[in-house]
N, C-alpha and C positions, 0 to 999 in steps of 0.2 A: 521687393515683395517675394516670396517662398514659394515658389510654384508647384503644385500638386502634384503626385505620380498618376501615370496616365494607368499602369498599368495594373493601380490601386483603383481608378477612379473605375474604370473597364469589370475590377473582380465584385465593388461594389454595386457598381449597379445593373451585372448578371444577379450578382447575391440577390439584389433587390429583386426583380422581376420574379426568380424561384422563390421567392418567400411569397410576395405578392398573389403569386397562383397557387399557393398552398393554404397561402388565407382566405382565399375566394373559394375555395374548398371545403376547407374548415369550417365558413360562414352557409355555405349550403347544404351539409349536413348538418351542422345545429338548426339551423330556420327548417329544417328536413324535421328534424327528431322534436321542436318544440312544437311544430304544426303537425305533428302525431302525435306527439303528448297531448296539447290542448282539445284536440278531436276524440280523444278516450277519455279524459277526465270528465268533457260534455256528454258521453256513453255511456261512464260508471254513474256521475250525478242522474242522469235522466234515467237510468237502468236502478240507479238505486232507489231515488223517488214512486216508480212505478211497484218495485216491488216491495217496499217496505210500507205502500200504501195499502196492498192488498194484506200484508200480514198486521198494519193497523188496522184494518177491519175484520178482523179475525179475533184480533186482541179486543172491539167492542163487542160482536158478535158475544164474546166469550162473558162481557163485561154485563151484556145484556138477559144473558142467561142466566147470572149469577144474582143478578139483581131483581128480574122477576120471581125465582125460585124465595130470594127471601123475603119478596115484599109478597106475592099470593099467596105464599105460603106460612105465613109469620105463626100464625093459630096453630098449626100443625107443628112449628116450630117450637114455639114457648113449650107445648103438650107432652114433647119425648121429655121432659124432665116433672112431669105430673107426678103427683104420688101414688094418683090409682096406676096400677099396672096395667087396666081395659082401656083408660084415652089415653094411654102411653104409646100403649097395642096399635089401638086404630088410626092416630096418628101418624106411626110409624109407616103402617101398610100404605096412609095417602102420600106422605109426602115420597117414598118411595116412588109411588107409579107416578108422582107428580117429574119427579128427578127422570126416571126413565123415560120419560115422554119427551123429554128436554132433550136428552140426549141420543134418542132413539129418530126425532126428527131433524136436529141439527146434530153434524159430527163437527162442530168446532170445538166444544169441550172433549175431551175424550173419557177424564175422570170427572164424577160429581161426588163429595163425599160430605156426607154429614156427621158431625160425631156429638158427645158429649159425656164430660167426667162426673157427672154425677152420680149413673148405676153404667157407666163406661161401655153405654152402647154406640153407635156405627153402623151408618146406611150407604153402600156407594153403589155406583151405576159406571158405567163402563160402554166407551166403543170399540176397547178391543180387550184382548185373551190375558187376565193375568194368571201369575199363578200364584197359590194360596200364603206362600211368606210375603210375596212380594204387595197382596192387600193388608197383611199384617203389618209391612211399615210401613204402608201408608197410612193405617189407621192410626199408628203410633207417632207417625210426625204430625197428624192432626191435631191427637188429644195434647201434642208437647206444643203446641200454638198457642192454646190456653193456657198453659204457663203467665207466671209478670214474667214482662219486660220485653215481651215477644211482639214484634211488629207485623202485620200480615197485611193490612189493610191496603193492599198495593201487588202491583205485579213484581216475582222475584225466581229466581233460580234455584233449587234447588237438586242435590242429589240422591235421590233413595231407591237402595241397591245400588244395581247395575247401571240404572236408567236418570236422566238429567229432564227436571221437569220443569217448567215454566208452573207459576200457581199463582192463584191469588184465593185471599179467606178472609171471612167477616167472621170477627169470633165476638159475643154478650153473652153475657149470664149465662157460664158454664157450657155453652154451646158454640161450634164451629161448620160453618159453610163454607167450604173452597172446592173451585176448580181446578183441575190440573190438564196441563198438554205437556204431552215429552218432545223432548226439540228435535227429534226426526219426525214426527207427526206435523210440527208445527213448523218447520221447512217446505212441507208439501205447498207445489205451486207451480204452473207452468212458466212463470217466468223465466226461473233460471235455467229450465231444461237447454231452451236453446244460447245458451252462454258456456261452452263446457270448459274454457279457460277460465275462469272465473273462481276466484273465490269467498263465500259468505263466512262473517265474525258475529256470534251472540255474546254481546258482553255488559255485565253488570253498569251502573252510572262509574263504579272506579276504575273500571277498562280490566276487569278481570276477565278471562277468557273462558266462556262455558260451551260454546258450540262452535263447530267450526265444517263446514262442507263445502266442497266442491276441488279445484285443483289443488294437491297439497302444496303447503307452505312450511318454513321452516319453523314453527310456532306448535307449543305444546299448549295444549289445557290445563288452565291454572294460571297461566303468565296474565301479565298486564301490555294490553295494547294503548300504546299511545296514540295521538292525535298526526304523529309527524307517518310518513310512509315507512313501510319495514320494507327496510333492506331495499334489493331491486326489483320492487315493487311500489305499483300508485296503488293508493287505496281513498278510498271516503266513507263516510259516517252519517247517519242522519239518528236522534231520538225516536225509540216507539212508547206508546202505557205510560204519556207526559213523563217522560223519560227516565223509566224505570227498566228501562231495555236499550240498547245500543247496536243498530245494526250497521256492520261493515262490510265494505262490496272493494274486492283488491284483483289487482293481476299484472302480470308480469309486464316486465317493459322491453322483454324482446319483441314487444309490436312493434318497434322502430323498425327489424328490418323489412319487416312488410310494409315498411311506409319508405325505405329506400326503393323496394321495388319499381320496373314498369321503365317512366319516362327520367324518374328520379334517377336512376342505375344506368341510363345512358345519358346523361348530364357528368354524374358523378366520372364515367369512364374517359368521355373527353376530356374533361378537366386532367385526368391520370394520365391520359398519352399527351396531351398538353406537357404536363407537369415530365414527364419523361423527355420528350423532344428538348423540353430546354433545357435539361442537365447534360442531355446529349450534344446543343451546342454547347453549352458553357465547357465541357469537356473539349470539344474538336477547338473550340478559341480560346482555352488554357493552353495544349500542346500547340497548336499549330503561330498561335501571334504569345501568348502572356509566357510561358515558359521561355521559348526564342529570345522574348525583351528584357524578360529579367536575367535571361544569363549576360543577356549584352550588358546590361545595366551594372553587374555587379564585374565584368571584365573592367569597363570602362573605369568604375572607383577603384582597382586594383592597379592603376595605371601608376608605375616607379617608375621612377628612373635606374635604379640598380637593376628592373627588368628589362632581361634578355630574349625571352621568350613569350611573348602575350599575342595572343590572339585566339580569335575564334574555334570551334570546333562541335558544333552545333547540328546535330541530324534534322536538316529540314526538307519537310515535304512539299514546300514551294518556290516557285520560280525567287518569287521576289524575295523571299529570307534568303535564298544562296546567293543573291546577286548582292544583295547588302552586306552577308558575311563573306566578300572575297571581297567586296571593296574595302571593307575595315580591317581585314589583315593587311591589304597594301599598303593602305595608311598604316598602321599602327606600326610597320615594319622601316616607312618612310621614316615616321616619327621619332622613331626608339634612335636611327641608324643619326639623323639629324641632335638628338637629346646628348648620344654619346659623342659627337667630335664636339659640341656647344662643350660639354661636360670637359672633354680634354682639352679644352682651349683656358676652363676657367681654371684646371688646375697647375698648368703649363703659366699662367698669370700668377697664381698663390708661389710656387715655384721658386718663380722669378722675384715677387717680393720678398719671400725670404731672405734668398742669398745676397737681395740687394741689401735686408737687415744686417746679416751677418756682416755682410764687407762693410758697414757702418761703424761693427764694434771692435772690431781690428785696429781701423789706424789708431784709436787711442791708446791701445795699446803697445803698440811698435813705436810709436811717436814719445811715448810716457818712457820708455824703454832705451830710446836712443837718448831722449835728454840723461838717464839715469848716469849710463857708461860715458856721457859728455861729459857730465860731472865730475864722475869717481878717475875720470884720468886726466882731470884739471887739478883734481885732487893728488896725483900720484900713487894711490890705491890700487897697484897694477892687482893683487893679490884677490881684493874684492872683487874686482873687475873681474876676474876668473870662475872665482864663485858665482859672480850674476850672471855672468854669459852661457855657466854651465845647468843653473836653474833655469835661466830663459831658455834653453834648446829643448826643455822638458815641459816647459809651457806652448812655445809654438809646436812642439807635436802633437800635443793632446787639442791646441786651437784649429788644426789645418785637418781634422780627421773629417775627411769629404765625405758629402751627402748623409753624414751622422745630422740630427735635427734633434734627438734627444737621447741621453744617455743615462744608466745607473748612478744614482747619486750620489754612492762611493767613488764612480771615478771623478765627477764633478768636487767633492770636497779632497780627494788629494793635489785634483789640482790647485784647489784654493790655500791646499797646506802649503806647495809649491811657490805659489805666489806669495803667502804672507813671508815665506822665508828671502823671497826675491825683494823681498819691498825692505826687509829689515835692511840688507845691505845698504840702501838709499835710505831710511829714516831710521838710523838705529836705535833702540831703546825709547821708540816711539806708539808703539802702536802693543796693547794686551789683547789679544785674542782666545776664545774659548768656543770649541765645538762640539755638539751634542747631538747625538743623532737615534734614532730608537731602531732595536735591528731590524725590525719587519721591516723599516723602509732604505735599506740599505741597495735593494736592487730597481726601487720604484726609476720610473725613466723621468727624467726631467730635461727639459731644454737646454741644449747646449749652452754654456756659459753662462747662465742664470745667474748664478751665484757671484759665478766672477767678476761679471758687469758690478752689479751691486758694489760690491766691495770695492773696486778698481776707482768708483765712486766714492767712496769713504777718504780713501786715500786723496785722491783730488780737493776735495772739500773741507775734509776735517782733520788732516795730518798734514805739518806745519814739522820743518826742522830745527828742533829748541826746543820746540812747544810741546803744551802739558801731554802727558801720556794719552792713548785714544782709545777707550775698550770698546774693543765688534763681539760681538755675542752673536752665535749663529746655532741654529734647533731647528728640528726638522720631528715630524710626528705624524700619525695615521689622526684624521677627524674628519665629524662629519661639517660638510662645508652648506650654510640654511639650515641645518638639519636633516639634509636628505642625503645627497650623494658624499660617501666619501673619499676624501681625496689626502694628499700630501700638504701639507701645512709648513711650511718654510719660512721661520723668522728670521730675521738681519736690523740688531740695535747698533747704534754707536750715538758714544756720550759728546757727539760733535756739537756745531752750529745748530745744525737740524736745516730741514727743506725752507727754502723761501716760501711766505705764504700764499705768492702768486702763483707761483708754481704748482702748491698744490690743488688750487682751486681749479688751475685750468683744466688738469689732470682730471679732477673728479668729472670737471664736465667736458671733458671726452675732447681738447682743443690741442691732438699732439701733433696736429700738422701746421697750426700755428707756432710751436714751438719748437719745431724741427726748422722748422725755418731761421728762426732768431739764435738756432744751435747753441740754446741750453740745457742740460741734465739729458744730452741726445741719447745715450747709456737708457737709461728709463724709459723713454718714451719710445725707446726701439723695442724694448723688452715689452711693453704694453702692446705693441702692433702684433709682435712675434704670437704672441701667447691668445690673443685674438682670430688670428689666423691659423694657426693650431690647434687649438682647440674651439674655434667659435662661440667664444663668450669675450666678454666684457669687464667680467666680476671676479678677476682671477689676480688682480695686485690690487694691495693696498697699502697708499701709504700714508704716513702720520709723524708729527713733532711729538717730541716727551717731554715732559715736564722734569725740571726748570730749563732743562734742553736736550738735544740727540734727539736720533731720526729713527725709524721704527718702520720698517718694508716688510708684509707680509703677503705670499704667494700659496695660491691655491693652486694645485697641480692634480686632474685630473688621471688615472691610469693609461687611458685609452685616447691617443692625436686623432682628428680626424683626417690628418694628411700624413699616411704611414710613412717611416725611415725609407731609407734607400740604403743601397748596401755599401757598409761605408770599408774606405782603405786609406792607407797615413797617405798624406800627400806628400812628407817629410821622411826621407830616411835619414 
């Protein structure tokens, strides 16, 4: 099972704790600012209700004026459109002081006007000062009421001149009755006085905007107020004149911080040195434990063996981090000093298997070598015999070149030129050979005797005195070896027997110390250990039968040994 970092689990659940106190924060100023919102919106609704009640009774008041003027007065009414000019006259003069009495006892109306388009007469009464154009449009938006298609019958807004008026008018046969109040008239009220943040909307049923008093807002005259809040601002709404008027009551919403005030603002402040103290630890137990642990931590995963140098070096402000970090340099110094003689013991072992390889491939050689010159002076051949002993002196100096472990490939294939000429003397007109080599790999390093093994093999197995001719085909080339790395590529055919097929099963599965023992194909299976230990793989010979026969050795030789040369000199002058 995967066990967790401590000094992950430690940043997490500081993390946590400081987030924790930021959300308990968080959480008391929202419940802060919703239980100040909720506390105003029940201020606006009950502030709105109160006063939009008194300006509903203003708008009946208004309602009630309007409707006794034409129901006492109906006679007097029908009359200003008589044909006698004398009850037109007298008429006129009652329903006049009828109007000014109305108005003169209540100032909820402010205008009373009566008109009619017949002889385009016009009675108005007044609670305050107009001036004389300014009764001329009013008379003119009167007599335009009686128009088709003109609706009045209801309370509406309108603007004439300067001034923006609330009105309502009952217009029959050729005659019109309406009241007017101008909406600074019709604002008057002591409610609002004492609210001076506050601000009131008169708006149409389509939320057009005709009045507007008290704190400015960002809203002109003329726009349309919706139902949602403007901007940051709460506001509400109630219908007046069965909802032929819309009054809105809004105000700002930096009333929250008067609602952080007090006991709120020292809640909020503890929570803040709270919320400080613990960054403050979580900083002193980053530098002083989490910093400390994770440089150990990442010393420790840096632990090679090719290092020489590893340890601590850590400014710490406590006892116990110095005492840990002078115990883990002494370790680490015990460890590194114990890593490198383990290290020099296993390589002093590699070594040794080596050279015990190499003096493997020798006696078949010397041994191959003295049978030759047994031969050729059984033969009487003194002359050959001259030639092979002079080619073999050229072959054991390039074989005795000490502590060489791998060499350029061109010296490797002249000795093999060397050799096949040494081999002709003992199998003559036996053996066709052809070598191919590509230049780029002319200097690559290959292992000692590589080649020669191989082939000194050929010779053994498939080269018979008499017998049919034997072609070795030997090529060397730069490729990628899997597809990845590349390396040297070294072919070696011959049109021989080919490999027994036990042999090369054991080979594939890895059995050469089985068959080192039974001292078959010992050449090969030394070459397999060699190249193993040199390079630590596995997958670096391969070999195979051909069809309809001959044998097929391919080596993969990587650049780079992982157990360097030693500096080599002839052993043989």
């Amino acid at each position: 099972m995967k066990k967790g970092s401590l000094i992950r689990q430690l940043a997490i659940m500081l993390t946590a704790q400081i987030l924790l106190l930021i959300v308990v924060l968080l959480l008391v100023i929202a419940y802060t600012i919703h239980n100040a919102r909720v506390e105003k919106e029940k201020m606006l609704s009950n502030l709105l209700t109160v006063y939009g009640k008194n300006l509903e009774n203003r708008i009946q008041r208004a309602d009630g004026i309007l409707e006794n003027i034409t129901l006492n007065q109906s006679t007097e009414l029908d009359l200003i459109t008589s044909d006698k000019e004398s009850e037109r006259y007298y008429a006129r003069v009652e329903l006049f002081e009828s109007m000014r009495a109305a108005t003169t006892n209540d100032d909820t109306v402010e205008i009373l006007l009566v008109a009619e388009n017949r002889y385009y007469s016009a009675l108005m009464t007044q609670n305050s000062t107009l001036g004389v154009q300014q009764k001329e449009r009013l008379q003119e938006f009167a007599l335009r009421l009686l128009e088709p298609n003109q609706q009045a019958n209801r309370w509406r807004f309108a603007r004439i001149g300067d001034t923006i008026y609330l009105y309502r008018a009952y217009c029959w046969n050729h005659r019109v009755i309406a009241a007017f109040i101008s909406v600074q008239e019709f604002w008057k009220t002591d409610v609002n006085a004492e609210y001076e943040d506050l601000t009131w909307l008169l708006t149409d049923p389509s939320g057009y905007l005709w009045a507007m008093q008290g704190e400015e807002l960002p809203l002109k005259l003329g726009c349309t107020i919706k139902e949602e809040p403007v901007g940051a601002y709460l506001q509400d709404g109630i219908p007046l004149a069965d909802g032929a008027i819309r009054l809105y009551c809004c105000t700002k919403t930096d009333f929250v911080w008067d609602a952080l005030q007090g006991n709120m603002i020292g809640l909020i402040l503890i929570l803040l040195v709270t919320i400080t103290f613990a960054l403050i630890l979580v900083r002193y137990i980053y530098l002083q434990i989490l910093s400390p642990m994770g440089q150990m931590v990442c010393v420790l995963q840096q632990i090679d063996p090719q290092e020489q140098d590893l340890s601590l070096h850590i400014p710490c402000k406590n006892r116990e981090f110095s005492i840990l970090q002078d115990a883990f340099n002494t370790l680490m110094q015990e460890n590194i000093g114990l890593r490198f003689r383990s290290y020099e013991r296993q390589i002093e072992v590699r070594n040794a298997e080596l050279r015990a390889i190499r003096l493997q491939l020798k006696p078949h050689f010397f041994l191959n070598a003295i049978t030759t010159i047994s031969s050729l002076s059984m033969q009487g051949k003194n002359l050959e015999i001259r030639q092979y002993i002079d080619v073999l002196s050229k072959n054991i100096r390039y074989m005795f070149k000490s502590g060489m472990r791998t060499v350029p490939l061109s010296e490797e294939l002249q000795n093999i030129e060397a050799y096949f000429e040494m081999q002709e003397l003992k199998y003559p007109g036996t053996v066709f050979y052809c070598i191919q080599a590509q230049p780029q790999t002319q200097q690559w390093p290959i292992p000692h005797m590589l080649i020669h093994t191989v082939v000194e093999n050929v010779y053994k197995y498939a080269v018979t005195v008499g017998g049919d001719i034997c072609t070795v085909l030997i090529s060397a080339r730069l490729e990628q070896h899997g597809g990845q790395e590349t390396m040297l590529c070294i072919e070696i055919e011959d049109d021989g027997p080919g490999y027994p097929e036990e042999f090369l099963e054991r080979i594939r599965k890895q059995e050469n110390s089985d068959l080192l023992r039974e001292g078959k194909h010992v050449g090969l299976q030394s070459l397999a250990k060699m190249l193993e230990l040199m390079y630590g793989r596995t997958d670096l010979m391969e070999l195979e039968n051909l069809e309809p026969h001959g044998a097929h050795s391919r080596f993969w030789i990587p650049q780079v040994a992982i157990i360097k040369d030693e500096v080599a000199t002839d052993a043989v002058e």
